[in-house]
TORZARO-831273 format. One record per residue (C-alpha): residue in one letter; y, x, z. Coordinates in steps of 0.2 Angstrom, whole numbers. Example, Ala and Ser with C-alpha at 12.3 -4.5 7.8 and 13.67 -1.06 7.14 Angstrom:
<rs>
<r aa="A" yy="-22" xx="62" zz="39"/>
<r aa="S" yy="-5" xx="68" zz="36"/>
</rs>
This chain:
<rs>
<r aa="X" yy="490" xx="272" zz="473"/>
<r aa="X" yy="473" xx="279" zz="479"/>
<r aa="X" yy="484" xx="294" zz="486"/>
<r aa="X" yy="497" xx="284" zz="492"/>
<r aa="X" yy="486" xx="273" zz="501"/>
<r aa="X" yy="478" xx="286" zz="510"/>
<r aa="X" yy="492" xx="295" zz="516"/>
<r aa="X" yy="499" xx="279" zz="522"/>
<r aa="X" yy="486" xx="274" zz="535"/>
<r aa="X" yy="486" xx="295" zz="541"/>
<r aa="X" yy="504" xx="294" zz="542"/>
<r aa="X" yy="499" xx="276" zz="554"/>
<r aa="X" yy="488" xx="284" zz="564"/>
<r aa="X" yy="499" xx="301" zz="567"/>
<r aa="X" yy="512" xx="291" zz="571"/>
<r aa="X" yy="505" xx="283" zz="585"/>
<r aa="X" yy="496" xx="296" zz="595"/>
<r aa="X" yy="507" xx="296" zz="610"/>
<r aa="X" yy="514" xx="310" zz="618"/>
<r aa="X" yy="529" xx="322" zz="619"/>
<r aa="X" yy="537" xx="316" zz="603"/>
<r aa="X" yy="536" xx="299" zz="607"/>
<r aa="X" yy="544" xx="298" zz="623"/>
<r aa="X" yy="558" xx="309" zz="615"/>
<r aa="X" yy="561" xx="298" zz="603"/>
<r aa="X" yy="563" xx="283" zz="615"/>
<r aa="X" yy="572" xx="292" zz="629"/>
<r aa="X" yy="584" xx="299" zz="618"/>
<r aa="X" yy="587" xx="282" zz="608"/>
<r aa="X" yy="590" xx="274" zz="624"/>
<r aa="X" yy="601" xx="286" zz="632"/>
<r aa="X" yy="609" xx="292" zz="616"/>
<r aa="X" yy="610" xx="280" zz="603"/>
<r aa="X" yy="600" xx="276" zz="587"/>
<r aa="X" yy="609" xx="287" zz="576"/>
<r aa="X" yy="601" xx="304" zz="590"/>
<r aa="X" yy="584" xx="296" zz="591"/>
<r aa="X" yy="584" xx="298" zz="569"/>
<r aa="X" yy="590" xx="315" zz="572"/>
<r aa="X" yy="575" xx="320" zz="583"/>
<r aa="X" yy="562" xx="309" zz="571"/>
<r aa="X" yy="569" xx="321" zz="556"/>
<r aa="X" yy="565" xx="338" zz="567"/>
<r aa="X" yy="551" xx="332" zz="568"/>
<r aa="X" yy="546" xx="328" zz="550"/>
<r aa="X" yy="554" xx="346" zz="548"/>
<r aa="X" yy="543" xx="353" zz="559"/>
<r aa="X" yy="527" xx="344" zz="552"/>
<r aa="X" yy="533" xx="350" zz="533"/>
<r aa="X" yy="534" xx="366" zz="538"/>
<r aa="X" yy="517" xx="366" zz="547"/>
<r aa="X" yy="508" xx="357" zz="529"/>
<r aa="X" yy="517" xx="371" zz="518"/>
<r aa="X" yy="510" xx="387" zz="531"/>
<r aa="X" yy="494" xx="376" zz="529"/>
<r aa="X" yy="492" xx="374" zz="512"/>
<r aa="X" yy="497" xx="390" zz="507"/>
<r aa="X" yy="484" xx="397" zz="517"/>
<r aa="X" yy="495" xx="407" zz="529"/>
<r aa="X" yy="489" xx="396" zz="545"/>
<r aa="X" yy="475" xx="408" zz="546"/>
<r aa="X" yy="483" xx="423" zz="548"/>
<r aa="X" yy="496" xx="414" zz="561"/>
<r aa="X" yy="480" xx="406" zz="568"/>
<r aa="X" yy="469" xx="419" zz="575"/>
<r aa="X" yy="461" xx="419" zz="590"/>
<r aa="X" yy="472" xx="429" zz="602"/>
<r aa="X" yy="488" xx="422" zz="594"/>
<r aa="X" yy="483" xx="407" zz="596"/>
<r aa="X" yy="480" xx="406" zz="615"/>
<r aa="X" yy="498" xx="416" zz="616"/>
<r aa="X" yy="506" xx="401" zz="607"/>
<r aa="X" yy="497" xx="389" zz="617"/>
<r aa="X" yy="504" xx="399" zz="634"/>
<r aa="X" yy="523" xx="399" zz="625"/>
<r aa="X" yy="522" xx="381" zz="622"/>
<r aa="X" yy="516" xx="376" zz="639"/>
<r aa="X" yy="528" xx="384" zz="647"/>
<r aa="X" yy="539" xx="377" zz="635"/>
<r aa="X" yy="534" xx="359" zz="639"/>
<r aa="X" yy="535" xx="364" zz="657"/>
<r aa="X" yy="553" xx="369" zz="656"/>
<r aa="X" yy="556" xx="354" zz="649"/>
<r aa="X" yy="548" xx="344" zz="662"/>
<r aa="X" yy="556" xx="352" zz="677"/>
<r aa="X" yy="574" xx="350" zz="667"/>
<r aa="X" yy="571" xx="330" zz="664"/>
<r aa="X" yy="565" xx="328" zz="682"/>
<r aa="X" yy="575" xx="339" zz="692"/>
<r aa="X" yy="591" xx="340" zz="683"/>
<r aa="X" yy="595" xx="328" zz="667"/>
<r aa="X" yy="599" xx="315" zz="682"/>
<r aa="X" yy="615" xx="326" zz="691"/>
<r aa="X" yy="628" xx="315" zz="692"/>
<r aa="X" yy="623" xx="304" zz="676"/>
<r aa="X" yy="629" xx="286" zz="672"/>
<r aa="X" yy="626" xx="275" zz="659"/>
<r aa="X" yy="636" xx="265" zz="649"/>
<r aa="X" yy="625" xx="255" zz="637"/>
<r aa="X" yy="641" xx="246" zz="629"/>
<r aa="X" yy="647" xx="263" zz="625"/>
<r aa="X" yy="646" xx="271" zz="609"/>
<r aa="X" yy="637" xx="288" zz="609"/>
<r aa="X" yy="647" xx="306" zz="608"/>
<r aa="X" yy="643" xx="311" zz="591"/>
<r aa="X" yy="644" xx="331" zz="596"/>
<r aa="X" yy="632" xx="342" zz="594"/>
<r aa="X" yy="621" xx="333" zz="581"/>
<r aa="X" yy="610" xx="348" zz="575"/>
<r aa="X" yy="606" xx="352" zz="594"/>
<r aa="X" yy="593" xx="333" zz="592"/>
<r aa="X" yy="586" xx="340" zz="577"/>
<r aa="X" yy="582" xx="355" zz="584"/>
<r aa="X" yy="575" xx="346" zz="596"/>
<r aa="X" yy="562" xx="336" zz="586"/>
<r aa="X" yy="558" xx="353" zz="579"/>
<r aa="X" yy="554" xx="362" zz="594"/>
<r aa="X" yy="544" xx="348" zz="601"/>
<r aa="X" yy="535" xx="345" zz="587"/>
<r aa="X" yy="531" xx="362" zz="584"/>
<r aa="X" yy="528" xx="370" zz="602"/>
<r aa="X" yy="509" xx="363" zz="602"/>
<r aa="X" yy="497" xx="374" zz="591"/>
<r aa="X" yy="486" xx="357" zz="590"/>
<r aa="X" yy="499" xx="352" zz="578"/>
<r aa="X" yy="496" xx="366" zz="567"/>
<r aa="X" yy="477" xx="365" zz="571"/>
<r aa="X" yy="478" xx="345" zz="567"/>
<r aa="X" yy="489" xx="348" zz="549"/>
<r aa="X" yy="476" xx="363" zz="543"/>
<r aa="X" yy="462" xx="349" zz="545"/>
<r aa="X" yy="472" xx="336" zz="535"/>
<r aa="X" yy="473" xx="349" zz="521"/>
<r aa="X" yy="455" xx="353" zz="522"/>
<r aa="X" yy="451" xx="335" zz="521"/>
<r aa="X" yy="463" xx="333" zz="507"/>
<r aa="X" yy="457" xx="347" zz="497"/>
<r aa="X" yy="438" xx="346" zz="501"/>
<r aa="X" yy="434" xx="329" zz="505"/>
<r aa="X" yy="447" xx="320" zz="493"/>
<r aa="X" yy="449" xx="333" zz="480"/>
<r aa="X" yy="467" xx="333" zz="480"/>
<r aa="X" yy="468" xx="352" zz="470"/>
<r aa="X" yy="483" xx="348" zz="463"/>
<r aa="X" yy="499" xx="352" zz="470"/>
<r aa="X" yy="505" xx="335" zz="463"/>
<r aa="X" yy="493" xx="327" zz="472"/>
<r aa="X" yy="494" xx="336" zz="488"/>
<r aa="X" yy="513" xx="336" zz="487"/>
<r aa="X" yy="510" xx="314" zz="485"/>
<r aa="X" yy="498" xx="313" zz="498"/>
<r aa="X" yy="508" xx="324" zz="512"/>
<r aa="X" yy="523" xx="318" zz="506"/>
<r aa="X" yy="518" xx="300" zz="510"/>
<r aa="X" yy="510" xx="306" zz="525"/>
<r aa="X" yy="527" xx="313" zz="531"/>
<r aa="X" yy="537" xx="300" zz="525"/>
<r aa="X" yy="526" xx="285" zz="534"/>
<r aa="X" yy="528" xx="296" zz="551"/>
<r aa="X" yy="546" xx="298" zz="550"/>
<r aa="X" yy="549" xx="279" zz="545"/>
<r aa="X" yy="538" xx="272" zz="560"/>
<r aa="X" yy="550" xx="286" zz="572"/>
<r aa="X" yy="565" xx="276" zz="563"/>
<r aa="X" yy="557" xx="260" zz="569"/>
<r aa="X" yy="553" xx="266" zz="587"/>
<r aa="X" yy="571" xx="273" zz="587"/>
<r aa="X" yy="580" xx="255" zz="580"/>
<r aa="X" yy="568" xx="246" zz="596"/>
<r aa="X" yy="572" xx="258" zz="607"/>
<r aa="X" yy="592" xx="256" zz="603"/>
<r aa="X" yy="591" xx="238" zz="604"/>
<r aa="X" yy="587" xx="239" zz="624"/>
<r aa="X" yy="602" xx="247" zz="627"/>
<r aa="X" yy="613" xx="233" zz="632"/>
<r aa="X" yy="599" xx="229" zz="645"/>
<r aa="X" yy="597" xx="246" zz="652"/>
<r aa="X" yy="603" xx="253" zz="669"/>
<r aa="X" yy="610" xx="268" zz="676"/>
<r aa="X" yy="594" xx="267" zz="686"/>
<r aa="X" yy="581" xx="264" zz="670"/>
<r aa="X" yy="589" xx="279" zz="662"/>
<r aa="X" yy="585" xx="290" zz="678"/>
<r aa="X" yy="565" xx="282" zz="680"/>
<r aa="X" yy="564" xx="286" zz="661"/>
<r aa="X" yy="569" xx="304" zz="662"/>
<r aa="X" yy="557" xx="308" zz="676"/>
<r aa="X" yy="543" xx="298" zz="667"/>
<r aa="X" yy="549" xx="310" zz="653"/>
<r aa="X" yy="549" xx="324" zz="664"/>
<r aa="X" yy="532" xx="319" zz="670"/>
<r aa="X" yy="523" xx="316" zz="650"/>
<r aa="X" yy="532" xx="335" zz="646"/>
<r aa="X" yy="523" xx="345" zz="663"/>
<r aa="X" yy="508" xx="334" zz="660"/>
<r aa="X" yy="505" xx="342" zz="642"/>
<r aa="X" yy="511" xx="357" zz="648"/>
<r aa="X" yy="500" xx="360" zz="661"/>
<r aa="X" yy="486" xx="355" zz="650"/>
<r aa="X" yy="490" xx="367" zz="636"/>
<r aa="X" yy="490" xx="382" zz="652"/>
<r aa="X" yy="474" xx="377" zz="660"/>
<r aa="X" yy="466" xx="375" zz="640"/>
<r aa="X" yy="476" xx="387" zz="630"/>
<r aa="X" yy="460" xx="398" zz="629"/>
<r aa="X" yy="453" xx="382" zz="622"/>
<r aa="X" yy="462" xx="377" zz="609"/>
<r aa="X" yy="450" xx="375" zz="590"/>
<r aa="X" yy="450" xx="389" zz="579"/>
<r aa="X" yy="450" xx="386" zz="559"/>
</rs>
């Protein structure tokens, strides 16, 4: 329960750091339906598994080094930026709302993919998860895989749930959103995407090593 606990309240405060992943989840509940907004929320949990296993298995420092590192941090800030210029400039073409509507349900794996990439883009995700597992290791003595596996399990499955929950709000604005909302949400999007971007260009060269 010890473990348990503990993974609870670092899945809480993951969860709740805002930025890129958060305004995804909202915008894309909004526009696209509760159902999309859980997709995104489990690209995401994909992409943070995938980061603990490299992590834990010890492969994060040879992904991790000091010139890869600032070439990842270059890739997903002109990443971010891309997707910046698209929310703000283009996702607005000719786009009408209809909250009443029910969602296409096309193209499902396209929102997964899209947690994923998000998720993933930043090094400081990596960098963040390769600190949770030297805590866990060092300062909690988790050495077991059954005890890592409970603890980042938990971790995983608290962020994902709170995503859901962001996800459900989000969807339950819909029949009070405009055509007009949708469009301010999308540049504000836009906006949160160039802002991290730009700061993972300017500070890419700055990003902690192990």
């Amino acid at each position: 329960m010890d473990i348990i606990a503990k993974g609870v309240v670092s899945g809480i405060v993951l969860a709740f750091l805002i930025g890129p992943v958060f305004f995804t989840i909202i915008q894309t509940s909004i526009e696209r339906g509760f159902s999309k907004g859980v997709l995104v929320a489990v690209g995401v949990s994909v992409s943070d598994t995938v980061y603990i296993v490299l992590s834990y298995l010890g492969l994060s420092q040879l992904i991790v080094n000091e010139s890869l590192r600032i070439y990842l941090g270059y890739t997903g800030g002109i990443v971010l930026l891309s997707f910046g210029i698209y929310y703000m400039f283009f996702k607005n073409r000719k786009m009408i709302f209809h909250p009443t509507e029910p969602p296409k349900q096309n193209g499902l794996f396209r929102y997964i993919a899209k947690g994923f990439v998000i998720n993933g883009i930043s090094p400081m995700v990596l960098v963040f998860w390769i600190g949770t597992v030297g805590l866990a290791t060092s300062e909690f003595g988790y050495t077991t895989t059954m005890q890592a596996s409970i603890y980042f399990s938990t971790i995983v499955a608290t962020v994902f749930v709170t995503d859901v929950l962001k996800a459900k709000l989000a969807d339950k604005l819909r029949a009070l959103i405009t055509t007009r909302f949708i469009q301010i949400l999308n540049v504000t999007l836009g906006i949160v995407f160039i802002i991290f971007g730009g700061r993972l260009l300017l500070y890419a060269d700055r990003i902690p090593g192990l």
